[in-house]
Every structure is written in structure tokens, then in C-alpha cells.
C-alpha positions as CSV (number, residue, x, y, z in Angstrom):
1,X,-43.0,61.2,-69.7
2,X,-43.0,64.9,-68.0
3,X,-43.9,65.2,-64.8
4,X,-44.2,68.7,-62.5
5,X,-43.1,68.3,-59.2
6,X,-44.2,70.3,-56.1
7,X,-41.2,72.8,-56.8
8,X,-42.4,74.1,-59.8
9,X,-39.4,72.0,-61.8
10,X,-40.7,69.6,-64.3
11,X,-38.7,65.9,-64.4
12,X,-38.5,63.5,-67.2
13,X,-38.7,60.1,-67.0
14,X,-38.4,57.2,-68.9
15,X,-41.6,55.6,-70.5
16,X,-40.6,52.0,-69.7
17,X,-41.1,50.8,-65.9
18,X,-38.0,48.8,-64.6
19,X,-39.4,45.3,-63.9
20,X,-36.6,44.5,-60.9
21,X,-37.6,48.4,-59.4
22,X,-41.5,49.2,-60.3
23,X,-40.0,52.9,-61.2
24,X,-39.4,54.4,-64.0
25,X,-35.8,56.1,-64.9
26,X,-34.7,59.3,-64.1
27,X,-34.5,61.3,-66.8
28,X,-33.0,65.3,-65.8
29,X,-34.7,68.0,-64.0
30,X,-36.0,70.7,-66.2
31,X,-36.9,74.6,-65.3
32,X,-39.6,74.5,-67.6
33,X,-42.5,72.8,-69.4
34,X,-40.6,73.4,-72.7
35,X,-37.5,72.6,-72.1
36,X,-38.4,69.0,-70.4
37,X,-40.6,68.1,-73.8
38,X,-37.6,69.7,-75.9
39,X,-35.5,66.9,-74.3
40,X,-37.6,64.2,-74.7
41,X,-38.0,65.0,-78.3
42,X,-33.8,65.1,-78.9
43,X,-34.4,61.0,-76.8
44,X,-36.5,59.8,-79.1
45,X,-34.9,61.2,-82.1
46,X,-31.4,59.7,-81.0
47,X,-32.9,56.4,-80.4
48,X,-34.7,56.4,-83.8
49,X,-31.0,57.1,-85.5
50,X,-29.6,54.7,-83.1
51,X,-31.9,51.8,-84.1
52,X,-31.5,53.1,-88.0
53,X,-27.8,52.8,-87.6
54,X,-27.9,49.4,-86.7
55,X,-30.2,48.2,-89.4
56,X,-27.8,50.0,-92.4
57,X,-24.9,48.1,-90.7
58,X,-26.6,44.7,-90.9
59,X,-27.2,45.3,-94.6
């Protein structure tokens, strides 16, 4: 999730809210628009081969 904060920076932070906080994690700081959804793209494709990984080593 990309948020713009008053600065003009956008942050990125994490989907999930942590149950023991009520926030959501800290993801980096990002100069622009682009750059912050660029990063969340290269998350979710590291999870997806993370989770992938996992399921060719159960085999």
C-alpha cells in the first residue's frame, strides 16, 4: 500500500496490519509515485517465488 506523505515522498507499507501494534509495516520511502509501486511490485513477485520455492521442495 502507497501512501504520499505531506513531504511530497511516497511510503510503502505493508498490506497486513500487525495485530499486537494496529499499524501496518514500514516498508521504504520512495521519491516518487513510480518508484514506490515499482517496489511493491519486485515484493510481491519475491514472495510469489518464495512461496513457489517451498512448494517444489515439499514435492
Amino acid at each position: 500500500m502507497v501512501r504520499k506523505h505531506p513531504d511530497g515522498t511516497y511510503r510503502l507499507y505493508s498490506k497486513k496490519i500487525n495485530p499486537k501494534t494496529g499499524k501496518r509495516r514500514h516498508l521504504g520511502i520512495f521519491p516518487t509515485l513510480e518508484a514506490a509501486q515499482n517496489h511493491e511490485w519486485e515484493i510481491q513477485y519475491f514472495k510469489q517465488l518464495k512461496a513457489f520455492e517451498k512448494a517444489e521442495m515439499k514435492k
